[in-house]
N, C-alpha and C positions, 0 to 999 in steps of 0.2 A: 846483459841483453845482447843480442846478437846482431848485429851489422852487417846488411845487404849490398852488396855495389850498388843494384837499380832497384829500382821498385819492383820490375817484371821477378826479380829474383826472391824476393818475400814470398810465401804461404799465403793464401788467402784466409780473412780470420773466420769462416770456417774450418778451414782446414786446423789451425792454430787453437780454435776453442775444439774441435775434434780431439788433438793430440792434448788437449790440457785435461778434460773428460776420464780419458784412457787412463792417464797416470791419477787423475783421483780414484778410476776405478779399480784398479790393480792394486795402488796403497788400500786403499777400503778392503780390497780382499786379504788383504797379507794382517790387517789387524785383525779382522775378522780371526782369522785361522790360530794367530799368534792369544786370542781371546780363548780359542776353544782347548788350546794349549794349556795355557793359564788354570781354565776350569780345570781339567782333565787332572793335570800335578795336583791342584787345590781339592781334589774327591780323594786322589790317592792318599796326600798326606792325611787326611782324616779319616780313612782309613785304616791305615798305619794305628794312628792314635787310638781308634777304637778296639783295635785286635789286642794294642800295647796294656790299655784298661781294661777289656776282659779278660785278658792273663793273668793282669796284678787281681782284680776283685776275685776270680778261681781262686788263686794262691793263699788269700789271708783267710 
């Protein structure tokens, strides 16, 4: 925690629940993103996989 000399020098907790807000909404977006990430590799690998077994079922 942070330590003010006076009190005049503290944030008011608005200002304080403001900046706590922010940083939940910016974490919420960065999993957000890192989620749509996730998906995106997780369609490609299975599609990988699908191109890899319609190759081998062509083949036999």
């Amino acid at each position: 925690m942070v330590r003010f000399r006076t009190k005049s020098d503290a944030p008011d907790l608005h200002s304080q629940l403001e900046s706590l807000l922010d940083q939940v909404w910016r974490s919420e977006s960065d999993w957000r993103l890192w989620d749509r990430l996730d998906a995106a590799d997780m369609l490609e690998t299975q599609r990988e996989k699908r191109r890899k077994d319609h190759g081998t079922s062509k083949a036999a």
